[in-house]
ZADO-1210 file (C-alpha; in nm, 4 decimals, padded with zeros to 6 digits):
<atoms>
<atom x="00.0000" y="00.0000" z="00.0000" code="UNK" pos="1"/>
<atom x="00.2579" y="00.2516" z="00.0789" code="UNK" pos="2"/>
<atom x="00.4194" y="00.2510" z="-00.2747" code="UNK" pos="3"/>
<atom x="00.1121" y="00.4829" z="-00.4069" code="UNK" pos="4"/>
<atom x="-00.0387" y="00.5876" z="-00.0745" code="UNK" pos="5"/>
<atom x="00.0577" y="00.7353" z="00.2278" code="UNK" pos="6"/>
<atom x="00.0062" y="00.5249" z="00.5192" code="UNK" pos="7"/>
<atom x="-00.0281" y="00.6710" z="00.8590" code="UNK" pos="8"/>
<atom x="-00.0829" y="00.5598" z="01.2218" code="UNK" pos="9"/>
<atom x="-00.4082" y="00.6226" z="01.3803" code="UNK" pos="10"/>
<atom x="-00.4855" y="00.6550" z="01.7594" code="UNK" pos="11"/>
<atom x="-00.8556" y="00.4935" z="01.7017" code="UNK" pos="12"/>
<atom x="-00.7256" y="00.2325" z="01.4666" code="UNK" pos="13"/>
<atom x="-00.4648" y="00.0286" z="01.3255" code="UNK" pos="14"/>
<atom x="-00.3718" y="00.2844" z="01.0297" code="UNK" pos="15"/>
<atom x="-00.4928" y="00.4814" z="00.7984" code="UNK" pos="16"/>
<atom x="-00.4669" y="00.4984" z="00.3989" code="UNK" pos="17"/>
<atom x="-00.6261" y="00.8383" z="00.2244" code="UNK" pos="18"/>
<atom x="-00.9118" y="00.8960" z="00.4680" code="UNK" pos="19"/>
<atom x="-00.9486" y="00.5313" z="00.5088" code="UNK" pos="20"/>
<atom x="-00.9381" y="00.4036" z="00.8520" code="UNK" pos="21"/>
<atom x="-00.8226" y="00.0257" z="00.8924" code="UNK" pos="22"/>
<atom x="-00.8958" y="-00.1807" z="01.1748" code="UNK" pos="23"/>
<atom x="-00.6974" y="-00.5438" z="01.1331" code="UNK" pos="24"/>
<atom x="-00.7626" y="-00.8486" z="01.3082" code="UNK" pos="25"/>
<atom x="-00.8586" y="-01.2131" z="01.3108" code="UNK" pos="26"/>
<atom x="-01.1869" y="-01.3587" z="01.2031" code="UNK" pos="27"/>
<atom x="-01.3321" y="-01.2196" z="01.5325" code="UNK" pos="28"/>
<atom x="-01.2645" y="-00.8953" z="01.5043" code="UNK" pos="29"/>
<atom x="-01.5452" y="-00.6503" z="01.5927" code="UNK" pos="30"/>
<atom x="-01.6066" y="-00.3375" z="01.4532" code="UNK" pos="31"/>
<atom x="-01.6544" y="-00.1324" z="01.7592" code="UNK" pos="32"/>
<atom x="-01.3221" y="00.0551" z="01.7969" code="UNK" pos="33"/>
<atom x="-01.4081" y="00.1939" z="01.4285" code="UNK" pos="34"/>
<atom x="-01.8071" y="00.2039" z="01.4161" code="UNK" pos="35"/>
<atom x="-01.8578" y="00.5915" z="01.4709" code="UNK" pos="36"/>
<atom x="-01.5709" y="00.6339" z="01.1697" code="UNK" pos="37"/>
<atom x="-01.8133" y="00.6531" z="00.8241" code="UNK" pos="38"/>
<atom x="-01.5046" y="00.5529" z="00.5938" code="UNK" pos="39"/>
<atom x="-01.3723" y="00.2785" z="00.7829" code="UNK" pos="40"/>
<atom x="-01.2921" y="-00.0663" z="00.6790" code="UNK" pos="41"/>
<atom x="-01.2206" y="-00.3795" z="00.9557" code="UNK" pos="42"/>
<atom x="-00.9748" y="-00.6309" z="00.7771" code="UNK" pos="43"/>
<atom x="-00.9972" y="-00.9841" z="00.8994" code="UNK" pos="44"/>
<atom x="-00.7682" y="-01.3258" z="00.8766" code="UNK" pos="45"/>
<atom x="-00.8918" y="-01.6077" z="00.7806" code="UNK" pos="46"/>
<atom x="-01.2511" y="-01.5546" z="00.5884" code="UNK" pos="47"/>
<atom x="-01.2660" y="-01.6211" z="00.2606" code="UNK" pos="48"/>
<atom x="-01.5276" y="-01.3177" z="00.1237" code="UNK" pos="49"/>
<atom x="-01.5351" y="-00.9758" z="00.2288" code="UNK" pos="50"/>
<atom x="-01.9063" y="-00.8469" z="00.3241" code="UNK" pos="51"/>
<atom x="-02.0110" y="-00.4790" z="00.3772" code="UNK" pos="52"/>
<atom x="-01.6952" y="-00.2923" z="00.5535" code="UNK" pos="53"/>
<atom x="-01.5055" y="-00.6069" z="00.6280" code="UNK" pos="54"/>
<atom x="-01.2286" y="-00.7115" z="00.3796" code="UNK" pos="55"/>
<atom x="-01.0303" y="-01.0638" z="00.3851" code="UNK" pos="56"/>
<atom x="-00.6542" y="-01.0066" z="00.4632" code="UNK" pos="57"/>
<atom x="-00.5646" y="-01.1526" z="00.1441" code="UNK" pos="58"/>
<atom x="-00.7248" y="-00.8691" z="-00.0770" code="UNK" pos="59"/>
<atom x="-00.4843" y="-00.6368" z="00.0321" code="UNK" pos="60"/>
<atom x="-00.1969" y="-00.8217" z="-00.0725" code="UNK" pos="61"/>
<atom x="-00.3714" y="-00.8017" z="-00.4030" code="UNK" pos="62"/>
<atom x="-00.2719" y="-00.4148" z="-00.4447" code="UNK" pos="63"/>
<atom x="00.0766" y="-00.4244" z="-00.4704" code="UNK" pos="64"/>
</atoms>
């Protein structure tokens, strides 16, 4: 991600990415550290399918 975005550290969540916050965490992972953030995203381990906000670990891997 960082080779055409800036990445930055966020107090609420994990990091940021253009606005984007990014919460990351195993399949478990809740959303409430991030669910009063409108453009936030919760990326999980081990699911197979993304749904709504949540995004499988493995997608992001798919941007570099």
């Amino acid at each position: 991600m960082r080779v055409r975005n800036e990445v930055i550290s966020s107090k609420k969540a994990d990091f940021i990415i253009d606005n984007y916050t990014f919460e990351v965490g195993g399949k478990n992972k809740q959303q409430k550290q991030i669910e009063k953030d409108g453009k936030s995203f919760v990326v999980k381990d081990d699911i197979e399918f993304g749904y709504l906000n949540v995004i499988p670990l493995w997608a992001l891997g798919l941007n570099y």
